[in-house]
C-alpha positions as a Python dict, from the first residue, in 0.01 Angstrom:
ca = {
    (1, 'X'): (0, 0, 0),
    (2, 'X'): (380, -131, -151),
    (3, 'X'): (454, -408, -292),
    (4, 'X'): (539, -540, -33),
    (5, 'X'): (299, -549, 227),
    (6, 'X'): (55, -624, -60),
    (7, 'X'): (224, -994, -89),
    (8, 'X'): (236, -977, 319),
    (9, 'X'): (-103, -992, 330),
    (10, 'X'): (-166, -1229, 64),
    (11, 'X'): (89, -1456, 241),
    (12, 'X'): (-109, -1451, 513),
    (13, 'X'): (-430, -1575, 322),
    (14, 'X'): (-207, -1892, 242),
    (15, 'X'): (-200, -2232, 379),
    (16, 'X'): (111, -2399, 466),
    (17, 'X'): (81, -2615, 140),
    (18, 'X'): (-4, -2328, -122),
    (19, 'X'): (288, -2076, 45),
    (20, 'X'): (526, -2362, 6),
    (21, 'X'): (426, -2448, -388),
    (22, 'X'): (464, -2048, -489),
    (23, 'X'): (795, -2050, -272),
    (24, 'X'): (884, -2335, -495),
    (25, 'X'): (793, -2174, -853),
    (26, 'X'): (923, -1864, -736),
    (27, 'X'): (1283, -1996, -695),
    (28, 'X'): (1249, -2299, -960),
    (29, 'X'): (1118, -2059, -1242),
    (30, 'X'): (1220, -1691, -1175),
    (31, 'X'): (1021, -1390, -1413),
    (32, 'X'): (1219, -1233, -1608),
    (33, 'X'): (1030, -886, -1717),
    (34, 'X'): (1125, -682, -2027),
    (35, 'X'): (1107, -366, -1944),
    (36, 'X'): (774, -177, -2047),
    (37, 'X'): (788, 12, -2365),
    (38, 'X'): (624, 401, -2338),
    (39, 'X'): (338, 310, -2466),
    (40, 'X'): (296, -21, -2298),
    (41, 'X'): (326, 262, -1997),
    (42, 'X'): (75, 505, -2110),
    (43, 'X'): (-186, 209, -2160),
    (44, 'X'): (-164, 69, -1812),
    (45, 'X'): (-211, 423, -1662),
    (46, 'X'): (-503, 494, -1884),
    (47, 'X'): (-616, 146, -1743),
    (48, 'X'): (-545, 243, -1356),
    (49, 'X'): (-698, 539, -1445),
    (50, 'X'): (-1030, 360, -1549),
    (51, 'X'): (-1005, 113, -1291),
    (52, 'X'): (-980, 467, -1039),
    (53, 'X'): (-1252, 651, -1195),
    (54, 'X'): (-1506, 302, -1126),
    (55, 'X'): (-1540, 234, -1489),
    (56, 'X'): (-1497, -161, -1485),
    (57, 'X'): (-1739, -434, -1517),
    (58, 'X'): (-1723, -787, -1338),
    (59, 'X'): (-1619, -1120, -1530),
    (60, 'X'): (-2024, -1258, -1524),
    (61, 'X'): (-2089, -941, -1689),
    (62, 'X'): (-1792, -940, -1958),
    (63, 'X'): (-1846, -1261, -2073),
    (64, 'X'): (-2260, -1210, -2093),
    (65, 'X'): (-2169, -919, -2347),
    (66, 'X'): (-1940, -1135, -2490),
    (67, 'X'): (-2263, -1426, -2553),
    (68, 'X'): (-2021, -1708, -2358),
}
């Protein structure tokens, strides 16, 4: 799935009111990225590559570990 048609389809998910306030923030307060460093790179596909292989755990379960 792109980019695109990934925000497509959470646009469609949207009421009226909550398209129009991201529409706003969008064009109020435009994200500016830096650019990811190589190993900022190599850590997000070692986390896709987690995230692939299944090894995740939900938020309940995180913060149980975590005693909160």
């Amino acid at each position: 799935m792109t980019a695109k048609q990934a925000l497509l389809e959470l646009v469609e998910t949207m009421s009226e009111e909550e398209a129009e306030e991201v529409l706003v923030q969008l064009r109020e307060d435009p994200v500016d990225y830096d650019p990811l460093t190589p190993e900022e790179e190599a850590q997000l596909a070692e986390s896709r590559a987690a995230v692939a292989a299944g090894d995740t755990v939900s938020a309940n379960e995180h913060f149980r570990r975590l005693n909160v």
